[in-house]
C-alpha positions as CSV (number, residue, x, y, z in Angstrom):
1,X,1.1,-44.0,10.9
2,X,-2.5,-44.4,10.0
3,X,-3.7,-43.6,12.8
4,X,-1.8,-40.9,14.0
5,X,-2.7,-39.3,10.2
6,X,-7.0,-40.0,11.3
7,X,-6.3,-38.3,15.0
8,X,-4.4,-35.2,13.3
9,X,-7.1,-34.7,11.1
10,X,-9.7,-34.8,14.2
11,X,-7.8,-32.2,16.3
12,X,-8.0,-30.0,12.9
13,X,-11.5,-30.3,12.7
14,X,-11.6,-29.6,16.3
15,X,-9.9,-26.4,16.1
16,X,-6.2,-27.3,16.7
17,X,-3.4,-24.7,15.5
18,X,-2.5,-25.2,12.1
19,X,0.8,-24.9,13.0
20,X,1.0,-27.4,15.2
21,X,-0.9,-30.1,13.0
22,X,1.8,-29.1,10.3
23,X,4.9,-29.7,12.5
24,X,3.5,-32.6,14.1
25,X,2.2,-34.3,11.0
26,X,6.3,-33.6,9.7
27,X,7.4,-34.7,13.1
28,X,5.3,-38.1,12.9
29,X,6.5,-38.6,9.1
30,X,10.6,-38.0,9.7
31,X,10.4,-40.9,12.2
32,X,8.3,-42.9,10.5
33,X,11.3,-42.6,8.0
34,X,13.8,-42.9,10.7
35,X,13.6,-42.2,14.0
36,X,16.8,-39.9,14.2
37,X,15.3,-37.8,11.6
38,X,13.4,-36.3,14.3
39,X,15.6,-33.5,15.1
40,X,15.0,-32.0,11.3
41,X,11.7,-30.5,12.7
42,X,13.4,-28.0,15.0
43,X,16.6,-27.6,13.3
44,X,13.8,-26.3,10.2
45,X,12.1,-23.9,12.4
46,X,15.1,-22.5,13.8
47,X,16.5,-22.1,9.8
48,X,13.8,-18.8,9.5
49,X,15.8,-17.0,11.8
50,X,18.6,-17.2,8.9
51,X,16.4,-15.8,6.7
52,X,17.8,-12.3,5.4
53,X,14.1,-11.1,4.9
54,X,12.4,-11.7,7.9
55,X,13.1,-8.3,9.5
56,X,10.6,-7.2,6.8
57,X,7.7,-9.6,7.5
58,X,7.0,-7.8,11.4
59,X,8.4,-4.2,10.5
60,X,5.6,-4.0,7.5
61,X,3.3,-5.7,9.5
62,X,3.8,-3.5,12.4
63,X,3.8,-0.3,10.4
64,X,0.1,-1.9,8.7
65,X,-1.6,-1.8,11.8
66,X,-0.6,1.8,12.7
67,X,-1.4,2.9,9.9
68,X,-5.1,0.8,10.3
69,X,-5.3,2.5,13.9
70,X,-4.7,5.9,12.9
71,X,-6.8,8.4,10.6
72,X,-4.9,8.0,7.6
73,X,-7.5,5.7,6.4
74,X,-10.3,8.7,6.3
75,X,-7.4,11.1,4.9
76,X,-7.0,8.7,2.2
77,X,-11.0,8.8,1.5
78,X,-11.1,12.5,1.8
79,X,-8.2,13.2,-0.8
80,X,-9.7,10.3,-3.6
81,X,-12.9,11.5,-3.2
82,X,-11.9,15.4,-3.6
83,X,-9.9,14.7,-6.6
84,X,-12.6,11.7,-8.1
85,X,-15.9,12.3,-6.0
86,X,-17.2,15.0,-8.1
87,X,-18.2,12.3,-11.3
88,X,-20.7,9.7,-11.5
89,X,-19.6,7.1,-10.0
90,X,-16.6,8.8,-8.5
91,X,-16.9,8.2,-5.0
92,X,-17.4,4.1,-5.8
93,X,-13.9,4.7,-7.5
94,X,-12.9,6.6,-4.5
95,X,-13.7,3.1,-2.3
96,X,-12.0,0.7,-4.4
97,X,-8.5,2.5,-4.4
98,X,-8.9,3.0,-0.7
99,X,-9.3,-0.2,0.3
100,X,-6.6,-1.5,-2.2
101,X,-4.3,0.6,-0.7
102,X,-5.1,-0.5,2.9
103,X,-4.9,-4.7,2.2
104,X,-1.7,-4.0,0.4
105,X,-0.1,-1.7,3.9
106,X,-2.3,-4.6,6.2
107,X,-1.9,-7.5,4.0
108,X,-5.7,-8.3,5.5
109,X,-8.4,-8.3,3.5
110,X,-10.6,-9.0,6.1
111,X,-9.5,-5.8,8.6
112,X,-10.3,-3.6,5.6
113,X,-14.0,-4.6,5.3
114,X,-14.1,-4.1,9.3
115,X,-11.7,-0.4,9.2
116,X,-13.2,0.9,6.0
117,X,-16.7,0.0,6.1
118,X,-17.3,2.2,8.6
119,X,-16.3,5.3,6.5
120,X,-17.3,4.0,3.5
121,X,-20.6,2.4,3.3
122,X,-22.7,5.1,5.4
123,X,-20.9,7.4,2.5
124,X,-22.0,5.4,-0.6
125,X,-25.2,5.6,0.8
126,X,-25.4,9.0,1.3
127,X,-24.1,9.5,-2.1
128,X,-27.1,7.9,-3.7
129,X,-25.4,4.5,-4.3
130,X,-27.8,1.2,-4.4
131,X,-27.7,-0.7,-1.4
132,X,-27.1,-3.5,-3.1
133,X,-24.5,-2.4,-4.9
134,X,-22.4,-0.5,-2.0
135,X,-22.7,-4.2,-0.1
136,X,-20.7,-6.0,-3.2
137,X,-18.2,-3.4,-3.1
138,X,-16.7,-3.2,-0.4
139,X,-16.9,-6.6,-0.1
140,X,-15.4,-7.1,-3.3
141,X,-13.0,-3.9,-3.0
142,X,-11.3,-5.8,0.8
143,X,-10.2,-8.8,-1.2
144,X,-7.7,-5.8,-3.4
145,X,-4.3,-4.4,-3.1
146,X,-2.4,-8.0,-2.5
147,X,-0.9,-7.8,-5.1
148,X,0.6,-4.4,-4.2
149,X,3.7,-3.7,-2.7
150,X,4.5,-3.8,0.2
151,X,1.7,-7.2,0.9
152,X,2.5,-9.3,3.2
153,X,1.2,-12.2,1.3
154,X,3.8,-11.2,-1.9
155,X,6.5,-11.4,1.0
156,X,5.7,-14.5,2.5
157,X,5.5,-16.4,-1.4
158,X,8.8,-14.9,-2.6
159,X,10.4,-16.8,0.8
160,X,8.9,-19.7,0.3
161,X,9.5,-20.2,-3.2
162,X,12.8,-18.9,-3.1
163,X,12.1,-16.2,-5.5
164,X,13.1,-12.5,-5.5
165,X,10.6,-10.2,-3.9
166,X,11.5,-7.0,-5.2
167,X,10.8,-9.2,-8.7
168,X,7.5,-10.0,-6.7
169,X,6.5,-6.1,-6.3
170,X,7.5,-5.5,-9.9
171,X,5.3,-8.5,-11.2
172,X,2.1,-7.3,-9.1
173,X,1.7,-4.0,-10.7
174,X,-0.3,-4.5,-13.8
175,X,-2.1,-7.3,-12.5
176,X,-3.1,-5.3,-9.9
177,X,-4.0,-2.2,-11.5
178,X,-6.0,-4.6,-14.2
179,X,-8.0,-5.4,-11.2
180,X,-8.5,-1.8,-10.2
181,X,-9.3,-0.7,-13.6
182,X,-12.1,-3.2,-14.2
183,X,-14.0,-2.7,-10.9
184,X,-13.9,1.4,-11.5
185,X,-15.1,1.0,-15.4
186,X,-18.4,-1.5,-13.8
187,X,-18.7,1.2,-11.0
188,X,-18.4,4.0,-14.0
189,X,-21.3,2.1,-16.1
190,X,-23.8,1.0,-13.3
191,X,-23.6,4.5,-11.8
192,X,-24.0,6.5,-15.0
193,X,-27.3,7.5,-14.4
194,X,-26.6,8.5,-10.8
195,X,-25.9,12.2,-11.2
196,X,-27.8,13.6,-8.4
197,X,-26.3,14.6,-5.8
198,X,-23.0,14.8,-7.3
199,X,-20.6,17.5,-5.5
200,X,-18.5,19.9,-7.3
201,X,-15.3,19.6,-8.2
202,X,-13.2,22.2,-5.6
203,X,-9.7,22.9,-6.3
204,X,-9.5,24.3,-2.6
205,X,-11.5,20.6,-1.3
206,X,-8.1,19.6,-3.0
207,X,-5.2,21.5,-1.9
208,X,-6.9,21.2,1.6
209,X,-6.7,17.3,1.4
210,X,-3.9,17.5,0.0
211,X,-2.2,19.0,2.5
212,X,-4.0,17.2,5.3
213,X,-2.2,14.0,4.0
214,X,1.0,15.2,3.0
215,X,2.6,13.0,5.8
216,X,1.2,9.7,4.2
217,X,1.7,10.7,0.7
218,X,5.4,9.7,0.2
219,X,5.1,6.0,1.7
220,X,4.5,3.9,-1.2
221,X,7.5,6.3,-3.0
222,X,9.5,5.5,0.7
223,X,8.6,1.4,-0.7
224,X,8.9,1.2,-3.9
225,X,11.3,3.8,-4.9
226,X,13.7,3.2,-2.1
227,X,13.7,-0.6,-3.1
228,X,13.8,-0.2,-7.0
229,X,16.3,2.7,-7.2
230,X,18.6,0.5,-5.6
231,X,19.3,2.8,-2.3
232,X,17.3,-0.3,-0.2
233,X,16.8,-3.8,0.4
234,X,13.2,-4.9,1.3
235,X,14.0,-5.1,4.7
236,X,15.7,-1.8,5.3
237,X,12.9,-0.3,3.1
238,X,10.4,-2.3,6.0
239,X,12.5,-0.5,8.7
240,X,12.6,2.9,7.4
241,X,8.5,2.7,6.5
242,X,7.9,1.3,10.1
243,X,10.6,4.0,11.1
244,X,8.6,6.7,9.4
245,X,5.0,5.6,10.3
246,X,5.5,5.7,14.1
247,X,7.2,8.8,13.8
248,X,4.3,10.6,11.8
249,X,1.3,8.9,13.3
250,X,2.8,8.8,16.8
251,X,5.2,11.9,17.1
252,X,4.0,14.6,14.6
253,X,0.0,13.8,14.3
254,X,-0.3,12.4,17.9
255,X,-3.4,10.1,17.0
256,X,-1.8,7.1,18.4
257,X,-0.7,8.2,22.3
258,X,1.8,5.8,24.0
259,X,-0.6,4.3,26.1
260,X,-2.2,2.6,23.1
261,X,1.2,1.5,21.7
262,X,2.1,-1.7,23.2
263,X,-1.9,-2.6,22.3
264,X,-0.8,-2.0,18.8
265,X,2.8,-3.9,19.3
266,X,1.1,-7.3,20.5
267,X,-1.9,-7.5,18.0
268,X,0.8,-7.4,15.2
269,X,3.2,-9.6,17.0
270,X,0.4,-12.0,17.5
271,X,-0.3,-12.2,13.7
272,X,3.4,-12.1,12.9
273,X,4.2,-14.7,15.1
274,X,1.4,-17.1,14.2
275,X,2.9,-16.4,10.3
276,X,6.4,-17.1,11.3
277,X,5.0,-20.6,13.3
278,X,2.9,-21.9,10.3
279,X,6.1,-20.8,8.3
280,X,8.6,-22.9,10.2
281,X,6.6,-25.9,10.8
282,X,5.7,-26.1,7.0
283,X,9.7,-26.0,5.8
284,X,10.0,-28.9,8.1
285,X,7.0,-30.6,6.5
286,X,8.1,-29.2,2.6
287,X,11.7,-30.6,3.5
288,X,9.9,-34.4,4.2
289,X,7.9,-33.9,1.0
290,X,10.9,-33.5,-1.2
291,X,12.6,-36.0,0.9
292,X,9.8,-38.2,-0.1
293,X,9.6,-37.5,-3.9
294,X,5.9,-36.1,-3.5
295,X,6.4,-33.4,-5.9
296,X,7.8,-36.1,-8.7
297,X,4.8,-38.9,-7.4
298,X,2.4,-35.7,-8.1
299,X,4.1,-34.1,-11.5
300,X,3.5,-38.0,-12.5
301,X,0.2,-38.2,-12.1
302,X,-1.2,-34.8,-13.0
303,X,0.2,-35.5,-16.4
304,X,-1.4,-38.8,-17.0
305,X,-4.7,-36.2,-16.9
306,X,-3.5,-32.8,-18.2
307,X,-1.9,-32.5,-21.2
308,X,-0.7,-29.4,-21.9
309,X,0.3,-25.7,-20.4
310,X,-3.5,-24.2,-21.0
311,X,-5.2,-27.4,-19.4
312,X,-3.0,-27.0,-16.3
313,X,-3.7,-23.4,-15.4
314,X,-7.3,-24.5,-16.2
315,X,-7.5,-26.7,-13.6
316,X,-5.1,-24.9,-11.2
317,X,-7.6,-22.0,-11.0
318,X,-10.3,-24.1,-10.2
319,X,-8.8,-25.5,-7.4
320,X,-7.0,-22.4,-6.2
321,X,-10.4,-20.8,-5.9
322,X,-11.8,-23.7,-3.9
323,X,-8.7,-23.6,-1.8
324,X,-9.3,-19.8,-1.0
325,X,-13.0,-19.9,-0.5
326,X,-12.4,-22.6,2.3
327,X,-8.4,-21.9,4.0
328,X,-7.0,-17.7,4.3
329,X,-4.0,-17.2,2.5
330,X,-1.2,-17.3,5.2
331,X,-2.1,-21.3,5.6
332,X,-2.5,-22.3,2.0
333,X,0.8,-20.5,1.4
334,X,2.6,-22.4,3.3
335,X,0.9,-25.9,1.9
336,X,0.1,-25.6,-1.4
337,X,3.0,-23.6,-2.6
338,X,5.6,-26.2,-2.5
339,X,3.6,-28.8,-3.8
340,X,2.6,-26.7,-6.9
341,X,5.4,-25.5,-8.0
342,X,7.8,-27.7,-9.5
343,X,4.4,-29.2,-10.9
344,X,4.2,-25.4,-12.5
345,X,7.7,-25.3,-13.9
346,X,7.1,-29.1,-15.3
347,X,4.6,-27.1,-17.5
348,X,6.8,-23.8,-17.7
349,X,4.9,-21.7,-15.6
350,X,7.3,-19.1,-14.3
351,X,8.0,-18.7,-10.7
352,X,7.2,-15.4,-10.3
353,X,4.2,-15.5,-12.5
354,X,2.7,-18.0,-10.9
355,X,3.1,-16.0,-7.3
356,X,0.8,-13.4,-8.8
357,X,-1.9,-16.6,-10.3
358,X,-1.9,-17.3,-6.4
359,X,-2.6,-14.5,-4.8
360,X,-4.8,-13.0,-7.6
361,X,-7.2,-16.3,-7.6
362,X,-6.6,-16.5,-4.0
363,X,-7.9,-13.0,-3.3
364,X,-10.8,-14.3,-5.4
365,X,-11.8,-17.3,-3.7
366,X,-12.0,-15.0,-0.6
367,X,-15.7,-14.0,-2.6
368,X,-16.1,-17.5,-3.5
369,X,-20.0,-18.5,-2.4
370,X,-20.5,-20.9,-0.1
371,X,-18.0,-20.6,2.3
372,X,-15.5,-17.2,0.9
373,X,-14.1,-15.2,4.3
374,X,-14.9,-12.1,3.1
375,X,-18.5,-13.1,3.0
376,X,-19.1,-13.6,6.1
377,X,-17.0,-11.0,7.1
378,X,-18.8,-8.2,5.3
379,X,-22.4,-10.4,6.5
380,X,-21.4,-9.8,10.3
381,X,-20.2,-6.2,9.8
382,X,-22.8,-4.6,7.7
383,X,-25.6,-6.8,9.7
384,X,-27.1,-8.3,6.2
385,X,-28.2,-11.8,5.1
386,X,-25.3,-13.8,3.8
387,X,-27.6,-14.2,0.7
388,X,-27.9,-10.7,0.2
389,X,-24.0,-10.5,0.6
390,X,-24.2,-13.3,-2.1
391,X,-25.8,-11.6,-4.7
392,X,-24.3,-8.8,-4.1
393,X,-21.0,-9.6,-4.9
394,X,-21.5,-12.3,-7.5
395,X,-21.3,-9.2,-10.6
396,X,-17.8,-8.1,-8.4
397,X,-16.6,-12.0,-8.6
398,X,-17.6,-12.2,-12.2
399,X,-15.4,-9.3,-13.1
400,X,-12.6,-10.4,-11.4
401,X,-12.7,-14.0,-12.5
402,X,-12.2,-12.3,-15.8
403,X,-9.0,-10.2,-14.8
404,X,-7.8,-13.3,-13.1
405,X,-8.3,-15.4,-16.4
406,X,-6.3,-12.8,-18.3
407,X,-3.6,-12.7,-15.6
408,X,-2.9,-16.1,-15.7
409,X,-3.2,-16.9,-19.3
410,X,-1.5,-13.4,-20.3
411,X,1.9,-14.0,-18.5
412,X,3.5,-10.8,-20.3
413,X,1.2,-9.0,-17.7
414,X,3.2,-9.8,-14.7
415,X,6.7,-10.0,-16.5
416,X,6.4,-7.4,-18.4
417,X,7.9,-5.0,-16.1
418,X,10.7,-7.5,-15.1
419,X,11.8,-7.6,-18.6
């Protein structure tokens, strides 16, 4: 067992699908156990297909990338900035509700850096903004909007920890906007003395926005107020949002032709069915690690070193932001969650609170210096030094380190609305 444990770990580092490392690491474990045990590993990937949310996971995902392909992205920029752009600092306000809004319809940090930076750097620039500081944030504003309905990311925790999702969209608000709200006040106060050249406030820039996106307007009211009025379940609100995207992008506004469709069908299949893989193999592995008292064995000896509530989320933060800076969020999911939480409810953390700890420190170890995705990411796509794509985010990372502090140790903030 040894040795099959040292060559699993060799293909990993040789670039072997995590997937398959997870189902084969289960696999190797069940027979070690018993040989007839064996059989769990399939019959646990075939369980997802049981699972009465997974029609949500590639309807939202397909609707995401649509939406990414289309021009609703620049629509979204041209109405924020007509109804913010005219104040200092407005159009760095503009950037970070943009790109919020596009990780929370993609559930990809990473592919808002690449869509967005496009429109939104060269405009920063333009505007007068710092180099420096239009580098950090959009960086800084990619890693937003997970905890926003309808992320992928929120989905994917609520099924593996067996905890209700449209709880999971409830919990993510104010957490979320907290996260907002700090980056715009630091882009308010380092962009105070920008005033020139500011554009005027047009109530006819407005309307005309306005009505240029009146198509896209009503989808997070199609999301959220379909699923918390009670009319829809998640994934009938996924089908009528995937419903209504291809019929606006594709059959009103035309700026998707059929051609490019089944492009658009196989890129989010591909990520969808690499989710749904990594999913299956680790309920096979979670269901050994139960099997095998790990969770107790781990409860056991944490508390021999932590001894209280405070000191555990202390320590959990640390080493969720050295998880994110080094595995993306799909994979450490699917690993870490099990383990963590009955080690979390030992020290009555709440389920649903600590979904949004995750994916809010998670998000943050995506900034996380050396080795943080988004880093690189923004390095490649911008064409700066990854130093320079260092400093500039380290004020962003500060900031949100402190929202992420308060979020986990101000647990009224993501059950408030629940309550």
């Amino acid at each position: 067992m040894m040795i099959a444990s040292l060559l699993l770990i060799i293909l990993a580092l040789f670039g072997a699908p995590l997937f398959a490392i997870i189902a084969a690491g289960a696999l190797l474990s069940f027979i070690a156990l018993d040989p007839a045990f064996a059989v769990t590993v399939p019959l646990e990937i075939y369980s997802i297909a049981d699972m009465p949310i997974l029609l949500a996971i590639p309807l939202f995902t397909f609707a995401g990338y649509l939406v990414s392909e289309s021009q609703a992205p620049a629509r979204l920029v041209r109405l924020t900035n007509a109804l913010l752009g005219w104040m200092p600092g407005g159009l760095a306000i503009v950037a970070i509700v943009a790109c919020s809004f596009f990780t929370a319809f993609t559930g990809a940090s990473g592919v808002t850096i690449i869509a967005l930076g496009a429109i939104l750097y060269p405009a920063l620039t333009q505007a007068g903004y710092k180099e420096r500081f239009n580098l950090g944030l959009v960086t800084s504003g990619g890693s937003l909007g997970l905890l926003f309905a309808p992320s992928l990311p929120l989905i994917l925790y609520g099924v593996i920890a067996e905890v209700n999702i449209d709880d999971l969209f409830l919990a993510g608000i104010l957490p979320g906007t907290l996260m907002l709200l700090a980056l715009s006040i630091w882009s308010l106060w380092v962009n105070r003395s920008n005033r020139l050249p500011l554009k005027h406030f047009s109530l006819q820039e407005v309307f005309s926005a306005f009505r240029d996106s009146l198509w896209e307007l009503p989808l997070p009211v199609v999301v959220l107020g379909g699923i918390y009025s009670g009319l829809l379940a998640v994934s009938e609100a996924a089908a009528v949002t995937a419903l209504y995207v291809f019929f606006v992008e594709v059959l009103i506004r035309r700026e998707i032709s059929f051609i490019r469709l089944p492009g658009i069908m196989r890129e989010s299949m591909v990520l969808v069915g690499g989710i749904l893989l990594i999913l299956g193999a680790s309920l096979a592995s979670t269901n050994y690690v139960i099997d095998a008292e790990v969770p107790q064995k781990l409860i056991g000896f944490v508390s021999q070193f932590i001894e209280g509530r405070a000191s555990f989320l202390i320590l959990l933060l640390f080493f969720l932001l050295i998880l994110g800076a080094f595995l993306d969020i799909f994979s450490a999911l699917v690993l870490i969650v099990p383990l963590i939480l009955p080690v979390a409810a030992q020290f009555g953390v709440d389920p649903v609170h600590l979904g949004i700890i995750f994916l809010a420190t998670m998000q943050l170890g995506y900034l996380t210096p050396p080795v943080g995705l988004n880093l690189f990411i923004a390095s490649y796509r911008f064409n700066k030094p990854i130093l320079q794509v260092y400093r500039a985010t380290f004020p962003f990372l500060l900031i949100l380190l402190i929202t992420v502090v308060m979020i986990i140790f101000w647990p009224g903030l993501s059950l408030m609305l629940l309550n």
